[in-house]
N, C-alpha and C positions, 0 to 999 in steps of 0.2 A: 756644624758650621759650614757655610757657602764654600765650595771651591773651587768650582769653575769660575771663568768672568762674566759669565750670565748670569749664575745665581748670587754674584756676587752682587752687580747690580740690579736686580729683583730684591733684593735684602736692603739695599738703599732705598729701592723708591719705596718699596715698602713701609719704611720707617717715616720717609718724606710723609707718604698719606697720611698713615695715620697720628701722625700731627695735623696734619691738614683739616683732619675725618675730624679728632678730637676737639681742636677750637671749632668748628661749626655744629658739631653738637652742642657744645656748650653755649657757644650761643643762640640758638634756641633755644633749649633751657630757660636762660636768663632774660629771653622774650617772654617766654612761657609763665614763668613766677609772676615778671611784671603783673601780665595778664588777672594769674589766680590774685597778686595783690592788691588790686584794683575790684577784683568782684568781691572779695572776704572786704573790703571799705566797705560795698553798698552806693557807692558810686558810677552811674551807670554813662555816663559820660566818657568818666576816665576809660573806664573798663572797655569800652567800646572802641576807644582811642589806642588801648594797647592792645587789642586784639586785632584792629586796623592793621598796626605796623607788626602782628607777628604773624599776621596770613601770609604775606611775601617771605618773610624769611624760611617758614615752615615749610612752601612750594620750592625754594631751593635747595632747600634739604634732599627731597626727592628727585630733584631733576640733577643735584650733585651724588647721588647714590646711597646719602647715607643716611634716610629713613626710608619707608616703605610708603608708597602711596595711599593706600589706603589706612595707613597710622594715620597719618595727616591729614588725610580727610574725615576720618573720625574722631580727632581731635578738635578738630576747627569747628565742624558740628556740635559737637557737646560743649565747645566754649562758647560759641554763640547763642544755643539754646538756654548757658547759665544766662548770658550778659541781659539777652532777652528776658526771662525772667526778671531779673532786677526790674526792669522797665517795666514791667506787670505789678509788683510788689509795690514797686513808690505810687 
């Protein structure tokens, strides 16, 4: 357990972040599924459309610390390459 007043507050903000960390993970996530549930429809529209809005969220991930860049950018890649796909398929 913390006992000086420095680790004591380091043990706070700590706790602060990762709250902070854990809802911005999650939503991403919840951008992310959208995403995959829009490509498993065959809907290349929609799909296109949730991948739009989950570029931005997934670049703040990184520039908040809490993905890795280049997760992110090889993420974005392979969703765009599915969505493309669709577009080829129909």
């Amino acid at each position: 357990m913390a006992n000086t007043e420095q680790s004591k507050k380091r043990a706070r903000q700590s706790e602060t972040r990762y709250a902070i960390n854990k809802a911005r993970r999650s939503r991403i996530r919840t951008f992310l599924r959208k995403v995959e549930e829009a490509i498993a429809s065959g809907d290349q529209t929609v799909a296109a459309a949730a991948l739009k809005a989950a570029q931005p969220e997934l670049s703040r991930g990184v520039t908040k610390g809490v993905l890795h860049k280049n997760t992110v950018s090889r993420k974005i890649s392979r969703l765009n390459a599915r969505v493309k796909a669709l577009a080829e398929k129909a």
